[in-house]
VOBA-617848 format. One record per residue (C-alpha): residue number from 1; chain; y, z, x. Coordinates in Angstrom, 1 decimal. Each point is the difference from the previous one (the first is absolute). Last residue first. Example, Ala and Ser with C-alpha at 12.3 -4.5 7.8 and 13.67 -1.06 7.14 Angstrom:
! VOBA-617848
+-----+------+--------+--------+--------+
| pos | unit |      Y |      Z |      X |
+-----+------+--------+--------+--------+
|   2 |    A |   -1.1 |    7.1 |   13.7 |
|   1 |    A |   -3.4 |    0.7 |   -1.4 |
+-----+------+--------+--------+--------+
This chain:
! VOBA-617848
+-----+------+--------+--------+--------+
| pos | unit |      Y |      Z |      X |
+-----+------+--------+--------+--------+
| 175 |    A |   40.2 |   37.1 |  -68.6 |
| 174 |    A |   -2.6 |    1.9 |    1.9 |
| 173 |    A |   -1.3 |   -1.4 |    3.8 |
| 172 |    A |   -3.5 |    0.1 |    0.2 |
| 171 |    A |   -0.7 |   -0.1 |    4.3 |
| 170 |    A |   -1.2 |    3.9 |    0.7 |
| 169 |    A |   -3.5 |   -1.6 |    1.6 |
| 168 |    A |   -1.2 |    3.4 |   -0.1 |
| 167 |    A |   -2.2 |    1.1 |    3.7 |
| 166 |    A |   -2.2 |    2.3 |   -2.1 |
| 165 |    A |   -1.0 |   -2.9 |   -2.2 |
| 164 |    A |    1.7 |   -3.2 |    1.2 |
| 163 |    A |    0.3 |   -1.4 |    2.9 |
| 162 |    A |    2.8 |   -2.8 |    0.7 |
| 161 |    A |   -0.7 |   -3.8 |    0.7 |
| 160 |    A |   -1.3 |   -1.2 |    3.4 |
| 159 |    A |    1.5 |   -3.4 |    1.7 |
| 158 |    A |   -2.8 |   -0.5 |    2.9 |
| 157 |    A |    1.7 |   -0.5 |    3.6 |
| 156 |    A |   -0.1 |    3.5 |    1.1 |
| 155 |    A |    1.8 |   -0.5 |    3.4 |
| 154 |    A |    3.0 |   -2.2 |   -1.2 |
| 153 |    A |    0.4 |    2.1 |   -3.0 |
| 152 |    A |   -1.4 |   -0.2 |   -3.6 |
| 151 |    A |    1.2 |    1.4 |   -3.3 |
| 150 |    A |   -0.4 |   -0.6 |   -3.7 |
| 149 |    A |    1.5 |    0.5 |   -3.3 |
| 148 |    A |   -1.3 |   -2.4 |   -2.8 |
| 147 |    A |   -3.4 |    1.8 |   -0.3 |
| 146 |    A |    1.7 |    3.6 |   -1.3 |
| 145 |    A |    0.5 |   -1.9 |   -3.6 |
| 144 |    A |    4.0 |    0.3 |   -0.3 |
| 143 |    A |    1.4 |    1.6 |   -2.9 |
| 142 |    A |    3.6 |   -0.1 |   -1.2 |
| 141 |    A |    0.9 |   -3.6 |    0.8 |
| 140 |    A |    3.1 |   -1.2 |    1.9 |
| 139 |    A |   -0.2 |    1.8 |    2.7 |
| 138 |    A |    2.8 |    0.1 |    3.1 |
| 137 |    A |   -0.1 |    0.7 |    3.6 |
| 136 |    A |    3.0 |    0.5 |    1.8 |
| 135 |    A |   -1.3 |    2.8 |    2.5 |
| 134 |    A |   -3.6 |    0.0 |    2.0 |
| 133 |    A |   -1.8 |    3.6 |    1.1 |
| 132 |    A |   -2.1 |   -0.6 |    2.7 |
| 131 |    A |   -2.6 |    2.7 |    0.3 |
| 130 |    A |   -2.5 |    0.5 |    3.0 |
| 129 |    A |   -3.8 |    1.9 |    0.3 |
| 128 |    A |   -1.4 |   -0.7 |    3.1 |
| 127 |    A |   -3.4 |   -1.1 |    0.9 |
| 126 |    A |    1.4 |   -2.5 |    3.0 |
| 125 |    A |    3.0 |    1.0 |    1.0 |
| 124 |    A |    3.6 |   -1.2 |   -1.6 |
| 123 |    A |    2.3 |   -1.5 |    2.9 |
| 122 |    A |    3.6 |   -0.7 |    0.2 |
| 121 |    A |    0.7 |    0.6 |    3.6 |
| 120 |    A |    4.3 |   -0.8 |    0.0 |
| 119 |    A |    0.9 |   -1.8 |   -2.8 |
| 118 |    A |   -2.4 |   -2.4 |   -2.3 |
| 117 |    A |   -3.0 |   -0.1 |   -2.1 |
| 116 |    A |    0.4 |   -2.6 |   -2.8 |
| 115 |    A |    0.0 |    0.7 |   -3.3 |
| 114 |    A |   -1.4 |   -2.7 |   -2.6 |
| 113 |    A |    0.7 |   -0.3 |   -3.7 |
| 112 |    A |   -2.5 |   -1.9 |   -2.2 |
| 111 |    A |    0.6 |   -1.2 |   -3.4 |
| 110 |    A |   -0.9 |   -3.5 |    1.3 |
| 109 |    A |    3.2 |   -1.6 |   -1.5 |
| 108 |    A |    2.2 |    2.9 |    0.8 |
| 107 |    A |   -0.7 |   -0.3 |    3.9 |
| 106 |    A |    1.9 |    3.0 |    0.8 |
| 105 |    A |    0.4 |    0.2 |    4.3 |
| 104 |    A |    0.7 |    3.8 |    0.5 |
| 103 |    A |    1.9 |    1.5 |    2.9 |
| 102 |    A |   -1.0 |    3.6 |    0.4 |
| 101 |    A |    1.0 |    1.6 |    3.8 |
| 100 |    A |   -3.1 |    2.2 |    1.3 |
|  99 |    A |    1.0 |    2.9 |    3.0 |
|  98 |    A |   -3.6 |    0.7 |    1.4 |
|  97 |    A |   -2.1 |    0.9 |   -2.4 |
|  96 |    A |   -1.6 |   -0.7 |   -3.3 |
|  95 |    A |   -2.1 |    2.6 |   -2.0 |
|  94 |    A |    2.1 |    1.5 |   -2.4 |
|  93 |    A |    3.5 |    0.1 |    0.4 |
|  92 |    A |    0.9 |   -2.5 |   -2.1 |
|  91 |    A |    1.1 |   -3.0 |    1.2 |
|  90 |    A |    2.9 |   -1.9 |   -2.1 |
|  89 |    A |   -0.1 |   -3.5 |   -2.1 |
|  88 |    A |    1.9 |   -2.7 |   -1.8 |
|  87 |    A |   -0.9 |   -2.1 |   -2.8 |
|  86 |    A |    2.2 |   -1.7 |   -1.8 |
|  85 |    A |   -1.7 |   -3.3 |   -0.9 |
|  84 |    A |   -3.0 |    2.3 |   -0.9 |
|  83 |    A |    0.0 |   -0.7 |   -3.6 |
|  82 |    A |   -3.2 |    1.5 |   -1.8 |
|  81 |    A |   -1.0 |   -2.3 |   -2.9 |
|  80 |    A |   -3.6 |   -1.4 |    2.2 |
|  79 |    A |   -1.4 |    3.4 |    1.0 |
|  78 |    A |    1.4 |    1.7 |    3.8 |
|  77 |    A |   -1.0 |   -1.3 |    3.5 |
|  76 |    A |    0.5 |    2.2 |    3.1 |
|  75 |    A |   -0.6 |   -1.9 |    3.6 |
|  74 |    A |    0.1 |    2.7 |    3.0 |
|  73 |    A |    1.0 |   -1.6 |    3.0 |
|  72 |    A |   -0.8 |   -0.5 |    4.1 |
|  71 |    A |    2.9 |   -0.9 |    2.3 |
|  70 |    A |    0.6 |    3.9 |    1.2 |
|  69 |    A |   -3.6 |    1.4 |   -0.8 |
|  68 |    A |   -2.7 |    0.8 |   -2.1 |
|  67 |    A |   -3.6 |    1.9 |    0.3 |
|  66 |    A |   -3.0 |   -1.2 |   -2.7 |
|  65 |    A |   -3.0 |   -0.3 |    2.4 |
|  64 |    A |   -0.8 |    3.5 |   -1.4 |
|  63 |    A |    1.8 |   -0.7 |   -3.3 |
|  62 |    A |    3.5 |    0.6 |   -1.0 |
|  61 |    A |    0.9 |    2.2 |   -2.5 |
|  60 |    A |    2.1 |   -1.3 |   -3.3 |
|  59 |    A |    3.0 |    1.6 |   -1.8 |
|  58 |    A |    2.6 |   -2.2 |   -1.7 |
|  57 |    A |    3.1 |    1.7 |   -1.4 |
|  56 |    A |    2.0 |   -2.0 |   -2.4 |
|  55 |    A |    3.7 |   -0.1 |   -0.5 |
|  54 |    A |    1.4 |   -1.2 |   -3.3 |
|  53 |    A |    2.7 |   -3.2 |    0.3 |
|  52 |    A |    0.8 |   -0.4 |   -3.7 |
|  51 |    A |   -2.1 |    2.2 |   -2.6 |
|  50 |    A |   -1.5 |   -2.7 |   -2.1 |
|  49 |    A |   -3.4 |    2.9 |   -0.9 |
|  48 |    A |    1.1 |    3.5 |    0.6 |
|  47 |    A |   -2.3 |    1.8 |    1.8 |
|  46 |    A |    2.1 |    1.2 |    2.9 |
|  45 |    A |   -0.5 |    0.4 |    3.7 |
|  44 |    A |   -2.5 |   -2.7 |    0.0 |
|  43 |    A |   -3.5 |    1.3 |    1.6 |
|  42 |    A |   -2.6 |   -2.7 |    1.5 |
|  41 |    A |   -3.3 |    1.8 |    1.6 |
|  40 |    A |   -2.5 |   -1.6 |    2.7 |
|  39 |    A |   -2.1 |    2.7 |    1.0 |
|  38 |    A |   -1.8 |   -2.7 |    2.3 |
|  37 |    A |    1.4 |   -3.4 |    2.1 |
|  36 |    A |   -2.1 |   -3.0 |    0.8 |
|  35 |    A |   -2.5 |   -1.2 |    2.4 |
|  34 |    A |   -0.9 |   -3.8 |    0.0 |
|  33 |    A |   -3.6 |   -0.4 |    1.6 |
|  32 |    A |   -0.6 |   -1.6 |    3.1 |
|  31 |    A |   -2.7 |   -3.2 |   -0.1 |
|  30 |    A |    2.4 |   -2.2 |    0.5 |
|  29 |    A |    1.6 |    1.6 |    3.0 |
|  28 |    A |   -3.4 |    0.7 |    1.5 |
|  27 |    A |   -1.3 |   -3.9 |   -0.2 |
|  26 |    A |    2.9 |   -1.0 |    1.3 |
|  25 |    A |   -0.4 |    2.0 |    3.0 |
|  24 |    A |   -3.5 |   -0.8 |    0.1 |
|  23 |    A |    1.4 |   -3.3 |    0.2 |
|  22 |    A |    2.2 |    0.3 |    2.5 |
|  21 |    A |   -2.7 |    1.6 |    1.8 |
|  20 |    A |   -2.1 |   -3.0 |   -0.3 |
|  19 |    A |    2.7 |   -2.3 |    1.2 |
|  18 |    A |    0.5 |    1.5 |    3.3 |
|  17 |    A |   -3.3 |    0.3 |    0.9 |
|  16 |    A |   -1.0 |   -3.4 |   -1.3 |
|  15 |    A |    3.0 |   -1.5 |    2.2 |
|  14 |    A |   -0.8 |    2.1 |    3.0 |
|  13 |    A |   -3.4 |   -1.6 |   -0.2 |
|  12 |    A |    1.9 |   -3.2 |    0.3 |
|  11 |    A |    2.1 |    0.6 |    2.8 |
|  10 |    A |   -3.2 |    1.3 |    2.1 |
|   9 |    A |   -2.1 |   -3.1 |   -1.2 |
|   8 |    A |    3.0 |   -2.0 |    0.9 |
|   7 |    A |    0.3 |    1.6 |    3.5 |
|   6 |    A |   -3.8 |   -0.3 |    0.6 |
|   5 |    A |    0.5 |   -3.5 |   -0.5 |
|   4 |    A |    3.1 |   -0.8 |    2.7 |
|   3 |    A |   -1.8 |    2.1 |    2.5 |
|   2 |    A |   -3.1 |   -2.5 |    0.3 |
|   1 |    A |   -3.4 |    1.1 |   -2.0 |
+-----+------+--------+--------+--------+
């Protein structure tokens, strides 16, 4: 065998190498199973139903592989007659760390509000309770079925509705 073969079987074994652990590496990622959030509770600060710009608290902890940080978000959808145009948002103390700031980015046609961890070391660890409590939401309807509120973050992928039982979904709003 002269220099120049063994150099292409040599190239070309580093080929296969190469490609079979990209796709075991492939293989892995699609395989992986979407985590999401736990404990997940949605509290307005009134029960009024077409009260202008109410402020809801949303509670959720984090999973094992669930930790967040600056650059990473937490997405918050409310029911189809909720406006979220308006939306605005502030850290609660609980669980987050490290000097949060709360833009919001509303997209009112998806329901959905997403907060964005910025400032300083933003971070939320992995199996930790947080709260993000979000201004300028309005209902429309007086009662809301608990499967139209949802959360999911950039960590814990899956969108996942609030308990209920023990946890109380607390989201029937009175007219």
């Amino acid at each position: 065998m002269t220099v120049t073969n063994r150099l292409s079987v040599r190239r070309s074994l580093a080929l296969l190498a190469l490609l079979g652990v990209v796709g075991l590496a492939a293989y892995v990622v699609a395989t992986a199973r979407a985590s999401s959030v736990t404990a997940v509770h949605f509290t307005p600060d009134t029960f009024v139903s077409a009260s202008p710009g109410a402020t809801w608290t949303i509670d959720f902890t984090t999973t094992g592989a669930g930790a967040l940080v600056v650059g990473n978000a937490v997405d918050v959808t409310f029911p189809a007659g909720f406006d979220v145009s308006g939306a605005s948002a502030a850290f609660t103390a609980t669980g987050f760390t490290g000097g949060c700031t709360t833009p919001v980015v509303a997209h009112p046609a998806a329901q959905t509000v997403s907060v964005p961890l910025t400032g300083g070391m933003c971070q939320l660890a992995a199996n930790t309770a947080g709260s993000i409590t979000i201004t300028g939401i309005s209902a429309i309807a007086t009662q809301y079925s608990r499967f139209g509120f949802s959360v999911s973050t950039y960590a814990d992928t899956t969108f996942t509705t609030p308990i209920d039982g023990s946890g109380s979904c607390r989201c029937s709003l009175v007219g």
